[in-house]
C-alpha atoms as a printed R data frame, in Angstrom:
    type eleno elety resid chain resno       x       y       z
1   ATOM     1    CA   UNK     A     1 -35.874  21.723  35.196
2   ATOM     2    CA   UNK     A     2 -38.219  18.557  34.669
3   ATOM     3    CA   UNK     A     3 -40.698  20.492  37.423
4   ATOM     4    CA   UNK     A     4 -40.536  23.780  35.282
5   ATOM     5    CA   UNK     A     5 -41.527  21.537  32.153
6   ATOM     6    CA   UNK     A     6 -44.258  20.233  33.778
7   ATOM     7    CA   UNK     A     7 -45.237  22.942  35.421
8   ATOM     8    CA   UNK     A     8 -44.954  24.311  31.664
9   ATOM     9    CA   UNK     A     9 -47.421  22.246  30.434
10  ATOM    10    CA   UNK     A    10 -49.867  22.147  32.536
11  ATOM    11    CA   UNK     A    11 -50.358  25.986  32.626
12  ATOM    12    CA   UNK     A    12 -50.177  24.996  28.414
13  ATOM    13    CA   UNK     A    13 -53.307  22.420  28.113
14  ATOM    14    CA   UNK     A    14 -52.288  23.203  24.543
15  ATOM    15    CA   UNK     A    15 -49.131  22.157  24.027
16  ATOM    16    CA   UNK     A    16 -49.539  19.181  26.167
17  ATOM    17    CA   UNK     A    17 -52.167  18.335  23.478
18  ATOM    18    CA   UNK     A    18 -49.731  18.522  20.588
19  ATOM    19    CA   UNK     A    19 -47.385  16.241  22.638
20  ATOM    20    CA   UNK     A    20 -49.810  13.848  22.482
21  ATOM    21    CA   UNK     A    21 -50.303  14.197  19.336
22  ATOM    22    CA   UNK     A    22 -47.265  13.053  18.586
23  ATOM    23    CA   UNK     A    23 -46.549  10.545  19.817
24  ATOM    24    CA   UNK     A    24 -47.068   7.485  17.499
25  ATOM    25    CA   UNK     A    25 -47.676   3.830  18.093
26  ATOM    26    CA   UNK     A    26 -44.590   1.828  16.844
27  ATOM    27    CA   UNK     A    27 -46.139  -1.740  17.019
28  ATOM    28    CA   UNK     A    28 -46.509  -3.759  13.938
29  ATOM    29    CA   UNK     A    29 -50.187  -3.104  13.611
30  ATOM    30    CA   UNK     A    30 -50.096   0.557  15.152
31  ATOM    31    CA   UNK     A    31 -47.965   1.724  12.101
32  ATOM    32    CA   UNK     A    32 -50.185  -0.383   9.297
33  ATOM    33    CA   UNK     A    33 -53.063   1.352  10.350
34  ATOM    34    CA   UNK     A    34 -51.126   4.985  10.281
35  ATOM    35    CA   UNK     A    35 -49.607   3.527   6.772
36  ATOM    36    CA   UNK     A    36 -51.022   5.323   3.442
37  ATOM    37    CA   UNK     A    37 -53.115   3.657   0.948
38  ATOM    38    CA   UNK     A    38 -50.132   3.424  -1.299
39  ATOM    39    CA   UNK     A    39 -47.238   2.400   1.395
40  ATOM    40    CA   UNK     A    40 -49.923  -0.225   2.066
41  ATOM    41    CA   UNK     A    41 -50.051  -1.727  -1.413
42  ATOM    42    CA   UNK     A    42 -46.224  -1.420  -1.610
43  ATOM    43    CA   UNK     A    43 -46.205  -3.779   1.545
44  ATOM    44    CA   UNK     A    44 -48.602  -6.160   0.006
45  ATOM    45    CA   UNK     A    45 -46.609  -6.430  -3.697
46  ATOM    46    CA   UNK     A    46 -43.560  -7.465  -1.499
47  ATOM    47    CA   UNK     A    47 -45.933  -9.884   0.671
48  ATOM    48    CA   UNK     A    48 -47.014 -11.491  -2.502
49  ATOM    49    CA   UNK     A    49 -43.360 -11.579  -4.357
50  ATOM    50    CA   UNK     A    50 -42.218 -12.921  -0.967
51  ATOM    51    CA   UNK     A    51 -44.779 -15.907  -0.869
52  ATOM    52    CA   UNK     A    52 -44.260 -16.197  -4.859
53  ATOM    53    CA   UNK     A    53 -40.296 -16.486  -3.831
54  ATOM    54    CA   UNK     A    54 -40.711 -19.157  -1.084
55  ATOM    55    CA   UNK     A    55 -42.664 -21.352  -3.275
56  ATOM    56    CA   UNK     A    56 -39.898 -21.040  -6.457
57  ATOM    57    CA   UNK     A    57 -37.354 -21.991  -3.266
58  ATOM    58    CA   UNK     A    58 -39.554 -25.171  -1.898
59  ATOM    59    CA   UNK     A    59 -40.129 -26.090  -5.361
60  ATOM    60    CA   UNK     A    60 -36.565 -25.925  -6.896
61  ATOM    61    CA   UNK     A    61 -34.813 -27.672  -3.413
62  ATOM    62    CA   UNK     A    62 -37.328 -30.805  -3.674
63  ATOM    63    CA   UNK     A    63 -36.883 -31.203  -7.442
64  ATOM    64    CA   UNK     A    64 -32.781 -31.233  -6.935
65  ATOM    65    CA   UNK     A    65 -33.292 -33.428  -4.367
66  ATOM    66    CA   UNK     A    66 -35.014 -35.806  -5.846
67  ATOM    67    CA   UNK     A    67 -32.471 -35.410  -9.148
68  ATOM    68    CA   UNK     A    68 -29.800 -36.056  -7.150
69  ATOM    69    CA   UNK     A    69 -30.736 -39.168  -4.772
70  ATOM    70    CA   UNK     A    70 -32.331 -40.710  -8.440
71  ATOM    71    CA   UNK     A    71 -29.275 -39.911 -10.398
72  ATOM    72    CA   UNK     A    72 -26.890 -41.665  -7.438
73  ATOM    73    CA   UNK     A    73 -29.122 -44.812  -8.559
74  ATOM    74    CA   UNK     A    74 -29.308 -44.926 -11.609
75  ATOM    75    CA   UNK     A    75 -25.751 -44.096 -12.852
76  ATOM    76    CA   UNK     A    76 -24.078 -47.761 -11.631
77  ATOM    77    CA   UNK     A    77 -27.076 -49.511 -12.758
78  ATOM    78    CA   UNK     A    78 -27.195 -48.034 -15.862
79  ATOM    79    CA   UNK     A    79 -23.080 -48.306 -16.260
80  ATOM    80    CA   UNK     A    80 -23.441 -51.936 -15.275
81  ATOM    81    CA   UNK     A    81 -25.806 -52.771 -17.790
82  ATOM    82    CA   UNK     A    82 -24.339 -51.451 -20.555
83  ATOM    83    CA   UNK     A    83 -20.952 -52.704 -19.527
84  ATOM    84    CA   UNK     A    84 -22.788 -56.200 -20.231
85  ATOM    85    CA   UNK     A    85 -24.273 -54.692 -23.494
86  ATOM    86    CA   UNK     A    86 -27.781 -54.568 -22.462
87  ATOM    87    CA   UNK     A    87 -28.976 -51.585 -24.180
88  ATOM    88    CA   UNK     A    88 -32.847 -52.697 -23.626
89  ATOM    89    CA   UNK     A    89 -32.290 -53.145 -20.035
90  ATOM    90    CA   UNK     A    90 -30.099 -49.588 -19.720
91  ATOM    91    CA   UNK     A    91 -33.213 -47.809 -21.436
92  ATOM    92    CA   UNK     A    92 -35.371 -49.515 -19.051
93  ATOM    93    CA   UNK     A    93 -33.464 -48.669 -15.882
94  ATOM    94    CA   UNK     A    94 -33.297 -44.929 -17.537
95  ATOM    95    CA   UNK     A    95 -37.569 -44.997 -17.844
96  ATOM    96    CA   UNK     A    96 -37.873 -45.200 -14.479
97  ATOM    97    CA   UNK     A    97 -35.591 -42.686 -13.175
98  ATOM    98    CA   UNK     A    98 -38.330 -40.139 -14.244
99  ATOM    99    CA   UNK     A    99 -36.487 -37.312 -11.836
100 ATOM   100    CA   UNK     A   100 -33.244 -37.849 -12.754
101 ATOM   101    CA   UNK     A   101 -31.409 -35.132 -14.653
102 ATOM   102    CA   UNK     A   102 -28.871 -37.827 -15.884
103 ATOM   103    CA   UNK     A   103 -31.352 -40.639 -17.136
104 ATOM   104    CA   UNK     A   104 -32.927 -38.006 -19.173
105 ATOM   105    CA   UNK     A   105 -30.027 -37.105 -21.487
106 ATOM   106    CA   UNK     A   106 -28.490 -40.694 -21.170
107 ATOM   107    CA   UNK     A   107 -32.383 -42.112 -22.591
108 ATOM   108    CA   UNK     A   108 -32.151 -39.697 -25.517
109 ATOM   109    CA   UNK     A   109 -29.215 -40.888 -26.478
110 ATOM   110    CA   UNK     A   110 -29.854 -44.452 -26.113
111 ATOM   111    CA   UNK     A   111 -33.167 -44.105 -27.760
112 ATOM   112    CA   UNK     A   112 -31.580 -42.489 -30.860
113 ATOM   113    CA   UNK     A   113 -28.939 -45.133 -31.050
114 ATOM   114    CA   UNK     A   114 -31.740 -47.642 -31.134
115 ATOM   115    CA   UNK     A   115 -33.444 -46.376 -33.299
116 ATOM   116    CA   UNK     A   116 -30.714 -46.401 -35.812
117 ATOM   117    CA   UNK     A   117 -30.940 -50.294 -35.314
118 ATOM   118    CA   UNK     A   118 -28.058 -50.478 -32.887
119 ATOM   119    CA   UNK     A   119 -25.551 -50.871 -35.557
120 ATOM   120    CA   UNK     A   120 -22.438 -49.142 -34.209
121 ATOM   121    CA   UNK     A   121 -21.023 -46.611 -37.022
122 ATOM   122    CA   UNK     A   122 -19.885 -43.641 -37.079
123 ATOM   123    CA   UNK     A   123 -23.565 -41.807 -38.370
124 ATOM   124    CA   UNK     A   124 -25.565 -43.563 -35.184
125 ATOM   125    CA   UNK     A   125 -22.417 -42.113 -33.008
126 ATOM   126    CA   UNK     A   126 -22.879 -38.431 -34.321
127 ATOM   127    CA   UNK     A   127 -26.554 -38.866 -34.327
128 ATOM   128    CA   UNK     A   128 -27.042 -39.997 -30.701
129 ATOM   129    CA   UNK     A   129 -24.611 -37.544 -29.871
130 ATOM   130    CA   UNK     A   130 -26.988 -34.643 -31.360
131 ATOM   131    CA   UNK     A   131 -29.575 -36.376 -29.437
132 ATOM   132    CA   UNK     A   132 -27.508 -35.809 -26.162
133 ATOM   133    CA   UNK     A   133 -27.130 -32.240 -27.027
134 ATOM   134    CA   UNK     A   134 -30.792 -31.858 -27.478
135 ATOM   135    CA   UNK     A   135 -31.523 -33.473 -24.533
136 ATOM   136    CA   UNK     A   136 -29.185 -31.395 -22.052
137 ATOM   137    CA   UNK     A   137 -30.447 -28.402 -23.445
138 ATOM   138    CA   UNK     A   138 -34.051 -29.453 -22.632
139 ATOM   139    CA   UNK     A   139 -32.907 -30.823 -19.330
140 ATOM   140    CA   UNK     A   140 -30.687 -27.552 -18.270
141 ATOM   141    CA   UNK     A   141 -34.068 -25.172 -19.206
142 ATOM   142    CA   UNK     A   142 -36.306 -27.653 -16.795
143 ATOM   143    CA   UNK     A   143 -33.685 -27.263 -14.077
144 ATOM   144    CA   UNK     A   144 -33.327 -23.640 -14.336
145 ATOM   145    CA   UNK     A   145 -37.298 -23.102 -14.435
146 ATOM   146    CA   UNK     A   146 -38.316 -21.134 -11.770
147 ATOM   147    CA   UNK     A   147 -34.511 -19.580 -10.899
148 ATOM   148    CA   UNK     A   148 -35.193 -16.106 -12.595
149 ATOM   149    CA   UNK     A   149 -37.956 -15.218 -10.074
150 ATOM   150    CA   UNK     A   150 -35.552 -15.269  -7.660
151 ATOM   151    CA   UNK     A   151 -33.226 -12.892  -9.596
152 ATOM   152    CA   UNK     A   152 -36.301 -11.131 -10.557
153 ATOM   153    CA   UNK     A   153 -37.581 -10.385  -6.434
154 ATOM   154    CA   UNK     A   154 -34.009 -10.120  -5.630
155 ATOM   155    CA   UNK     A   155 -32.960  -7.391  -7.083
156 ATOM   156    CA   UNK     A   156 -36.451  -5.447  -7.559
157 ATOM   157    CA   UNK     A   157 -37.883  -6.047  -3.920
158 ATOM   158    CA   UNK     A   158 -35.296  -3.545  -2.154
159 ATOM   159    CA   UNK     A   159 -36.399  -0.469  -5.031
160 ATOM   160    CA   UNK     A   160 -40.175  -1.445  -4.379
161 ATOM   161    CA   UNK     A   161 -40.012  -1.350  -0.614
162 ATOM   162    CA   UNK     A   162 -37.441   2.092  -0.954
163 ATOM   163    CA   UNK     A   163 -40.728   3.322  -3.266
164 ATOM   164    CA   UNK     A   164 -43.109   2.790  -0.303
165 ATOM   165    CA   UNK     A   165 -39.992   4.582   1.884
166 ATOM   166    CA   UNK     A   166 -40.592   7.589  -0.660
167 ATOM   167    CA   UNK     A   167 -43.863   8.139  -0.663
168 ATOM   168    CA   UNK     A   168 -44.531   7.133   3.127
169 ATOM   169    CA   UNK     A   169 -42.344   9.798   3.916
170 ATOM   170    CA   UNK     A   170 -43.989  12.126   1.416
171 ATOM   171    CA   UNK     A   171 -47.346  11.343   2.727
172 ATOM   172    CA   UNK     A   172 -45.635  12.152   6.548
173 ATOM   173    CA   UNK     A   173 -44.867  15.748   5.341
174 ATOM   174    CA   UNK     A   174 -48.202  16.433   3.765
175 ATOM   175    CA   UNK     A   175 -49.587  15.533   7.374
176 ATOM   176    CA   UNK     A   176 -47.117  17.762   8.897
177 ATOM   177    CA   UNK     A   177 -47.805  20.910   7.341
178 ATOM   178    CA   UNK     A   178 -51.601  19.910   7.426
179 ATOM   179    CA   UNK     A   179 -51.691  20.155  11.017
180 ATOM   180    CA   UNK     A   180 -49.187  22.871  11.384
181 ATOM   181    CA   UNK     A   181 -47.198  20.506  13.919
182 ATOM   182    CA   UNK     A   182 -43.377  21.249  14.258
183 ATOM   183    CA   UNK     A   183 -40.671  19.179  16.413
184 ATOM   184    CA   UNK     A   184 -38.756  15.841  15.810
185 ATOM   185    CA   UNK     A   185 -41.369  13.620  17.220
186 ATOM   186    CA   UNK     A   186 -44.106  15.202  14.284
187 ATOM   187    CA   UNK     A   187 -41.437  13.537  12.077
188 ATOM   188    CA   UNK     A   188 -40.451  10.841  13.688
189 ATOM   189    CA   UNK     A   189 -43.695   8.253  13.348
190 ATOM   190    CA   UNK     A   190 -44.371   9.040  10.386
191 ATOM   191    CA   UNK     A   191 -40.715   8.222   9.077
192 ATOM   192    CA   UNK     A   192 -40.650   5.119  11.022
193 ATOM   193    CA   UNK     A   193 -43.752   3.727   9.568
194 ATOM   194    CA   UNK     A   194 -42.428   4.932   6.007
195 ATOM   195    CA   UNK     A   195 -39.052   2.481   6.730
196 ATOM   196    CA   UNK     A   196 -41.213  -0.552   7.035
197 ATOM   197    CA   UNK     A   197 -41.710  -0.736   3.615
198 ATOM   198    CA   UNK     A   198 -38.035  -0.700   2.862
199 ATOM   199    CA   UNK     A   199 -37.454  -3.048   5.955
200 ATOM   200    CA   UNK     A   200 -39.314  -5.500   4.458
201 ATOM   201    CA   UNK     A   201 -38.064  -5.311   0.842
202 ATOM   202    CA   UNK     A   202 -34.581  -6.236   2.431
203 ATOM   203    CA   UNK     A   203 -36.255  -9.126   4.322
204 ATOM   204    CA   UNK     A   204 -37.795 -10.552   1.055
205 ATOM   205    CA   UNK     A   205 -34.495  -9.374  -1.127
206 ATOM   206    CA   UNK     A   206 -32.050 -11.313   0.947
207 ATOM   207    CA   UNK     A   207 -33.048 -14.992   0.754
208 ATOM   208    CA   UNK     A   208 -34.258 -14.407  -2.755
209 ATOM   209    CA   UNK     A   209 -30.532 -13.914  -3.836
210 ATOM   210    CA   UNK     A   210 -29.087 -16.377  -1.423
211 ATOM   211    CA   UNK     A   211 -31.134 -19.029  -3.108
212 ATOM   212    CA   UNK     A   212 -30.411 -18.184  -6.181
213 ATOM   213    CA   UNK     A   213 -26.745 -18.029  -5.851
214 ATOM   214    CA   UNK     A   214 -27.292 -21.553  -4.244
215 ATOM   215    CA   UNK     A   215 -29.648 -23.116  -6.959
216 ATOM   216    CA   UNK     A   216 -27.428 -21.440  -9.785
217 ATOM   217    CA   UNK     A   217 -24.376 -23.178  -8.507
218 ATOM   218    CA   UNK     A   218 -26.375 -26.830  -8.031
219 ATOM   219    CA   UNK     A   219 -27.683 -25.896 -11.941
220 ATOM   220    CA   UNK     A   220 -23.694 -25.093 -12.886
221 ATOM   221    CA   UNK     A   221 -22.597 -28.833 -11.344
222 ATOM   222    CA   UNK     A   222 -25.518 -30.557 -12.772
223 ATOM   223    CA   UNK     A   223 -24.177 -29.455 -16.565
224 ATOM   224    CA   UNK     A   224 -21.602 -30.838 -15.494
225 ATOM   225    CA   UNK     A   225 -22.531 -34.274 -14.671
226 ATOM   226    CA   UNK     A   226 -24.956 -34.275 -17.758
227 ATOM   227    CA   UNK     A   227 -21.918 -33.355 -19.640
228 ATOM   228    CA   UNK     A   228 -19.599 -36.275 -18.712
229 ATOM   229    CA   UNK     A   229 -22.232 -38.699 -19.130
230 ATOM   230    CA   UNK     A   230 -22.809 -37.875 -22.456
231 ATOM   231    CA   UNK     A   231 -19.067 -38.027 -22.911
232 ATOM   232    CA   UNK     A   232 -19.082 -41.380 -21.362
233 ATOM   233    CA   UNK     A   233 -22.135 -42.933 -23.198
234 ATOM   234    CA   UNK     A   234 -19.982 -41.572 -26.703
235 ATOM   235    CA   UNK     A   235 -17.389 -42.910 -25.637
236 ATOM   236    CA   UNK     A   236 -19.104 -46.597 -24.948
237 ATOM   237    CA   UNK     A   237 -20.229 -46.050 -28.779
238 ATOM   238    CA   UNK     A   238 -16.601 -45.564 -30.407
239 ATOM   239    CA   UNK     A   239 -15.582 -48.445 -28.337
240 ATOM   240    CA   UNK     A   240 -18.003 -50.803 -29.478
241 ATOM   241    CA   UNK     A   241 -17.450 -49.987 -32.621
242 ATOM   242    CA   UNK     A   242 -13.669 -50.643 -32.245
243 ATOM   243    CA   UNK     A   243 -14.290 -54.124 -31.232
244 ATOM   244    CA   UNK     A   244 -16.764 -54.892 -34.283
């Protein structure tokens, strides 16, 4: 049967052309050159939300890191100076933790109590605790900077590269019934290069919401640090003023 095909063929210089027609070149580079102008711009948007998505992920991981190995520092010094009542020293100790999420809120609150002339009573209490409120809110919007590009290429990046799918495949039927060409492997490269696009949305998609699961739930446990040490540092107010 194979001999009778090729014996087919080669009485059919024809339709040993069209065979070779067909057949389509599935490297990398092979199917960006067969790629339309417009699958072609598809794959560079996700390129550039990929590299814009890497950098938000480098970004956010050295800035928690640095929060975190800062704040492990500065809460016991901090706690042991005010346990002497040091308040000058404690807003010292604060000023150089310039990283740490937890020195940030615990300064405002200092600073406000200070500035009230460190007289324990129950107005400097409620005002440095409006100051701590302030200041987590600040703090919280610096940490999550960045985080909704992630959300943003994670959940667009698979519709953009299925748009490129769309019209790569549209593009593959125009050529079709341009060259009046019929059989699977007519259809076949020009699919293939059309599922790139979508390939690669998925590729930039997945680590986008990975990380942002991720840097949402290291936002989430920050709060809640930020949150107890403003409870603490209210709490080191009432007392003081108990024992005056």
């Amino acid at each position: 049967m194979i001999l009778a095909q090729l014996a087919h063929f080669a009485s059919h210089p024809v339709s040993l052309a069209m065979f070779q027609e067909q057949s389509a070149d599935f490297t990398l580079m092979g199917m960006w050159t067969s790629m339309g102008y417009f699958a072609k711009g598809i794959a560079i948007i996700l390129f550039i939300m990929s590299i814009w998505s890497l950098a938000v992920m480098i970004d956010r991981y050295l800035y928690f890191t640095a929060a975190r190995k800062q704040s492990r520092e500065f809460a016991p010094k901090v706690a042991g100076a005010l346990k002497d009542s040091k308040l000058e020293e404690a807003i010292k100790i604060a000023d150089r933790s310039k990283k740490s999420h937890l020195a940030e809120v615990v300064t405002a609150g200092l600073q406000e109590f200070k500035s009230s002339g460190g007289v324990v009573n129950e107005e400097s209490i409620e005002s440095s605790k409006r100051a701590l409120e302030r200041a987590e809110a600040i703090v919280h919007a610096k940490l999550k900077r960045g985080i909704g590009v992630l959300a943003t290429v994670g959940s667009t990046a698979p519709f953009v590269g299925l748009l490129g799918t769309v019209m790569g495949i549209l593009h593959s039927f125009q050529e079709i019934a341009t060259q009046k060409s019929s059989g699977i492997g007519a259809v076949a490269g020009g699919i293939s290069e059309a599922l790139v696009t979508t390939a690669f949305g998925l590729l930039v998609a997945i680590p986008a919401v990975m990380t942002f699961n991720y840097f949402s739930g290291r936002v989430e446990a920050f709060d809640v640090e930020m949150d107890n040490s403003s409870s603490e540092l209210v709490d080191y107010f009432i007392k003081q003023s108990h024992k005056r």
